[in-house]
GUVEXVO-788677 format. One record per residue: x, y, z of N, C-alpha, C, O in turn. Coordinates in steps of 0.05 Angstrom, whole numbers, padded with zeros to 5 digits, always signed. Layout:
<atoms>
XYZXYZXYZXYZ ...
</atoms>
This chain:
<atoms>
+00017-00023+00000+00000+00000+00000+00018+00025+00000+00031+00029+00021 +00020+00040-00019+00033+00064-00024+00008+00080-00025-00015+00072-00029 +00018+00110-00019-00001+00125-00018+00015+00151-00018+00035+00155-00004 +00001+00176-00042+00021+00199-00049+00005+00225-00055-00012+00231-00071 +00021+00241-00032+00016+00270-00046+00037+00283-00050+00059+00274-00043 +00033+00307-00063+00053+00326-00074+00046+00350-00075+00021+00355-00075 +00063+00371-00074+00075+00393-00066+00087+00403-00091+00103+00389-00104 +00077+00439-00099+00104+00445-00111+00099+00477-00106+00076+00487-00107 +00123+00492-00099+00127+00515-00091+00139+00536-00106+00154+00529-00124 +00136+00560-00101+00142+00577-00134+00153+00602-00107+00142+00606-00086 +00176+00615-00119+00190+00645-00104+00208+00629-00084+00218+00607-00083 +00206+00655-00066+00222+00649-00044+00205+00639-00015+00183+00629-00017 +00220+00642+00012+00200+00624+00024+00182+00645+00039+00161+00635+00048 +00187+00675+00046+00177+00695+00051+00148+00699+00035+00127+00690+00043 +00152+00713+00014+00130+00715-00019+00132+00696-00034+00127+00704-00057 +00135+00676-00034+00128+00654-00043+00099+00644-00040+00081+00656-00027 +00095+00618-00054+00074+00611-00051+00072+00583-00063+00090+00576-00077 +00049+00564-00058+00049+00529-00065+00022+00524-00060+00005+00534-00046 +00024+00504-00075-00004+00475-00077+00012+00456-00057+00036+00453-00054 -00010+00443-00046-00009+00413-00040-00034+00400-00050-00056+00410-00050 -00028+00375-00058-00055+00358-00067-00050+00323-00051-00028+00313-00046 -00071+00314-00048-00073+00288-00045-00074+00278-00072-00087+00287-00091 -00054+00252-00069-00061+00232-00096-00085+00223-00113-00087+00220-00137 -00110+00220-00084-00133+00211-00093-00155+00235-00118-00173+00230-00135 -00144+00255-00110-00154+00281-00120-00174+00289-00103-00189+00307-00110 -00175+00275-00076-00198+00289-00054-00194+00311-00047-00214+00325-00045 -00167+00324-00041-00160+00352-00035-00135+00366-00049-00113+00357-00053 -00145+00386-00054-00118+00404-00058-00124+00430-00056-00143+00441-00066 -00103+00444-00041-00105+00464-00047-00068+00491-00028-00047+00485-00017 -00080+00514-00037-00053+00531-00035-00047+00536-00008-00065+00543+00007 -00015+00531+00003-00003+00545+00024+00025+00565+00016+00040+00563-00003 +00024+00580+00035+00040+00597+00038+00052+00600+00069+00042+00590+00089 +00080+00622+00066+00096+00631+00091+00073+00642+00112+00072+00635+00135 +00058+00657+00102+00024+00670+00120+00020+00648+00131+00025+00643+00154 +00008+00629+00113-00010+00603+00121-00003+00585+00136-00020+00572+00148 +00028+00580+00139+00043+00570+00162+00059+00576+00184+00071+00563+00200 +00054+00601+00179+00068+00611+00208+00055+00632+00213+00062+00641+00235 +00036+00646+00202+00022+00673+00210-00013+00661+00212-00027+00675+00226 -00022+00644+00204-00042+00640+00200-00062+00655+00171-00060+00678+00162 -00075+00636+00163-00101+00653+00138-00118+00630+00126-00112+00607+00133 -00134+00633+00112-00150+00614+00106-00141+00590+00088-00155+00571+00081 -00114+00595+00081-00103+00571+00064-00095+00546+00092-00101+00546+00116 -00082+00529+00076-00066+00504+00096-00055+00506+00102-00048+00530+00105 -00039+00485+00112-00004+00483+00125-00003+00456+00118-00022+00442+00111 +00030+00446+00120+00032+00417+00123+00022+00397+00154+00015+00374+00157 +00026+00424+00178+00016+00419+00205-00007+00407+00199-00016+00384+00202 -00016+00434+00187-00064+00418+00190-00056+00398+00178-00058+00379+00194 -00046+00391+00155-00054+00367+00138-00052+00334+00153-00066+00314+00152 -00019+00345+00169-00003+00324+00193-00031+00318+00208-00038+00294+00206 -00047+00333+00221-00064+00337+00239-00090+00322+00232-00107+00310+00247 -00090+00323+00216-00121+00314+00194-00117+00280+00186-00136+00264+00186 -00093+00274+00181-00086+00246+00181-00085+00239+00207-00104+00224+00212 -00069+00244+00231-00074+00232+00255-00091+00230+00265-00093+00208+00275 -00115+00250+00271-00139+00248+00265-00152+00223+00258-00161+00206+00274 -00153+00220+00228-00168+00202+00212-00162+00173+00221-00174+00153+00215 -00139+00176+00236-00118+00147+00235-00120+00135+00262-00121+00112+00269 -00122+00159+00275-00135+00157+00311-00159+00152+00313-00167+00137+00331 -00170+00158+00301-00210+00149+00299-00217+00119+00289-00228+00099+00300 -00206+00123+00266-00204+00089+00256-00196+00075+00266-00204+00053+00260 -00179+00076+00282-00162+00052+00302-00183+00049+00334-00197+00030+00341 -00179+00064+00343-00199+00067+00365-00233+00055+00367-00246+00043+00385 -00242+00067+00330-00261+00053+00333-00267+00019+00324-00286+00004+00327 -00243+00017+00314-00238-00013+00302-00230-00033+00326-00243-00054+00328 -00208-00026+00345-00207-00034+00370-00231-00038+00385-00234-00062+00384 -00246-00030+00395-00272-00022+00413-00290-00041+00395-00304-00057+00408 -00293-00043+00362-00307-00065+00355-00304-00092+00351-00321-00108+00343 -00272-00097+00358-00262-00117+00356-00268-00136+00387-00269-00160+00392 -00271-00111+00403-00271-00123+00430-00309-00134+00428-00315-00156+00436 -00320-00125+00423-00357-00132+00411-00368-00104+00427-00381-00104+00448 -00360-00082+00414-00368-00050+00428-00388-00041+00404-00377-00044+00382 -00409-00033+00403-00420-00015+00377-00413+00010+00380-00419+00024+00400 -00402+00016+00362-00385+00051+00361-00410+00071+00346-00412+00071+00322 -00426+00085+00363-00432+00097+00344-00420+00122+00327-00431+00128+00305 -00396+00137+00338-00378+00155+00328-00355+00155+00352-00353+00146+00374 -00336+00171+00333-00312+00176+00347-00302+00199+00333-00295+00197+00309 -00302+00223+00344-00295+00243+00335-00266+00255+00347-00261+00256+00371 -00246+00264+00325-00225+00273+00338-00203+00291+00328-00187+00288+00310 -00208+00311+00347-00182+00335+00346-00159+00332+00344-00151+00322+00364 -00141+00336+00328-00104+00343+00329-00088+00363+00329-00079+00377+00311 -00085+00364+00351-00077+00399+00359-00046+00397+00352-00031+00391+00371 -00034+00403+00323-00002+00396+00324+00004+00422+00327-00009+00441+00319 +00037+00423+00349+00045+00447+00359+00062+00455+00341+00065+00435+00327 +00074+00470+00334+00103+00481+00320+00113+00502+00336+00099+00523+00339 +00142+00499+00351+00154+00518+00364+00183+00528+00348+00191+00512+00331 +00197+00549+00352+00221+00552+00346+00229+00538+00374+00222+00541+00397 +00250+00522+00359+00266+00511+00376+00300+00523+00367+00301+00543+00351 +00325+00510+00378+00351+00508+00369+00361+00496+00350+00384+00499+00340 +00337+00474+00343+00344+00465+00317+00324+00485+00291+00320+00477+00268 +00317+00502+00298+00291+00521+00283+00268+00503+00291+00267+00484+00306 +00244+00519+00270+00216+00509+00282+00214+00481+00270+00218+00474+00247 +00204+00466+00295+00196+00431+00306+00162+00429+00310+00147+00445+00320 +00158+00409+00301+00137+00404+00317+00138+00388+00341+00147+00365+00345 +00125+00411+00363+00134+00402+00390+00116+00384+00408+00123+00374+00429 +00096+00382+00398+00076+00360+00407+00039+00359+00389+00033+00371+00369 +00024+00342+00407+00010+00341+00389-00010+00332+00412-00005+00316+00430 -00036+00345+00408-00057+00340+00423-00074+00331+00425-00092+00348+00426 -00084+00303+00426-00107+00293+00411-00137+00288+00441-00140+00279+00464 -00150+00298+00422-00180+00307+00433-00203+00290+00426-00217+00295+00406 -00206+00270+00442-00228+00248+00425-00260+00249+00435-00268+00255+00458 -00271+00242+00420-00304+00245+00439-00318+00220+00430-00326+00223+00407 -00323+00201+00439-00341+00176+00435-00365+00177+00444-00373+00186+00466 -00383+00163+00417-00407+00158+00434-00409+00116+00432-00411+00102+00412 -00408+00108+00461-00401+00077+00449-00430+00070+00474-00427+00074+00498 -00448+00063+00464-00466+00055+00490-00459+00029+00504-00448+00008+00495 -00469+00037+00528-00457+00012+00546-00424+00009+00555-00415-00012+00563 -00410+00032+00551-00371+00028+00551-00375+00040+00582-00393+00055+00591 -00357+00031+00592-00352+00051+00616-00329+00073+00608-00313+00071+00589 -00331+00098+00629-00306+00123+00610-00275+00112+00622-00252+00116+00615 -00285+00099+00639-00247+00080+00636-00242+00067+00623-00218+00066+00618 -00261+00049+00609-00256+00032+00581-00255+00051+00563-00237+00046+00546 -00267+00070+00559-00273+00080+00541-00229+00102+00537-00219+00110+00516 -00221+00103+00556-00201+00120+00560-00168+00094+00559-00146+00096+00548 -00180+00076+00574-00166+00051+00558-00161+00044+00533-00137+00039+00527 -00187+00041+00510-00177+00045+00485-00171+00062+00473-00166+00059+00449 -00170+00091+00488-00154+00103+00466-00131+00110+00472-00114+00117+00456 -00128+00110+00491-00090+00111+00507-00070+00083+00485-00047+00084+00476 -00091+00062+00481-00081+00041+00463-00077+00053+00437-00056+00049+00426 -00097+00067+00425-00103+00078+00395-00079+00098+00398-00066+00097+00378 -00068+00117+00417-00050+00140+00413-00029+00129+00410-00015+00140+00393 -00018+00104+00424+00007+00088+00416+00009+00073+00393+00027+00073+00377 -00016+00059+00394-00016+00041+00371-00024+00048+00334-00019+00031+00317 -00033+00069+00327-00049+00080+00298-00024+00080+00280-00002+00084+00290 -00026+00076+00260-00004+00076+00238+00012+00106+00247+00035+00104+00256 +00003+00131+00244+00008+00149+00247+00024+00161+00271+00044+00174+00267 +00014+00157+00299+00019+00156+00318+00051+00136+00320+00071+00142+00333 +00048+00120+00308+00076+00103+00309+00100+00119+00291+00122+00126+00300 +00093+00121+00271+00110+00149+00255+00115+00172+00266+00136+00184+00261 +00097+00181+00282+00109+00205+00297+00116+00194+00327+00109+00206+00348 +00125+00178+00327+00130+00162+00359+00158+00178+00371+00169+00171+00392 +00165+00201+00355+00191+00230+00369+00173+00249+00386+00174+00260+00408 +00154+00248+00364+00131+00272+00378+00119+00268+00408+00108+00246+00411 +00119+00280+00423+00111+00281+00441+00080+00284+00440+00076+00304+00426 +00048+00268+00452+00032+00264+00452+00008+00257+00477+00005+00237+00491 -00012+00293+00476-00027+00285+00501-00057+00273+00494-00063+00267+00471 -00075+00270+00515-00102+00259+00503-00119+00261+00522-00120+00257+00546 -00136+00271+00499-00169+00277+00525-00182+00266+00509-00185+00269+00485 -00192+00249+00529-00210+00221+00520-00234+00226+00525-00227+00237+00546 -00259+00230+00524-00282+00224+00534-00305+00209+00525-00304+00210+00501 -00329+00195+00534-00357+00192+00528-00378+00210+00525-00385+00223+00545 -00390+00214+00504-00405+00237+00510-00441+00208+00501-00444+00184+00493 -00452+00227+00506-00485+00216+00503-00490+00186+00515-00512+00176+00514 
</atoms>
């Protein structure tokens, strides 16, 4: 399983400017120096990082929980990736993941059990296994 996006960037890195697209052709669209370090309505590579761990944290969590015989009815979830200047320049310095389940019948310690498993274990989460990683788990409804 390969899987590819791409990037291409035009100027310098100040006034400059770029696309990113997914392979699938589900998304694409323009970032810039604003867009990643000043903020604006374009992307970053951060959100994008953010949006896959996300997707990758949900899917795992709720695949776990149905493996155990849980009916998931959602799993919704935040990725708060940090970027600081550091000494090596700007890092991403951690990453915050914010989950909300609705699983009837879970208790919120089971429910905080599988995803403490999902933050270690998700394809993604293992790839960024430098990153430092917190988690607010909860049950809602």
């Amino acid at each position: 399983m390969d899987r590819k996006a791409e990037a291409q960037w035009f100027g310098d890195l100040k006034s400059g400017h770029g696309t990113m697209a997914v392979g699938s052709g589900a998304f694409s669209g323009p970032f810039s120096f604003i867009s990643r370090f000043e903020g604006s309505k374009d992307t970053n590579p951060e959100e994008l990082l953010g949006a896959a761990h996300a997707g990758c944290f949900s899917m795992a969590l709720s695949n776990s929980l149905a493996q155990a015989g849980h009916v998931v009815t959602s799993v919704k979830t935040t990725a708060v990736v940090s970027a600081n200047k550091t000494a090596a320049g700007f890092t991403i310095t951690g990453i915050a993941l914010i989950t909300r389940g609705v699983v009837p019948g879970l208790s919120a310690e089971q429910f905080q059990k599988f995803a403490e498993d999902a933050k270690t274990g998700c394809i993604v989460s293992r790839a960024l296994a430098a990153v430092p990683k917190t988690l607010d788990a909860k049950l809602e409804g």
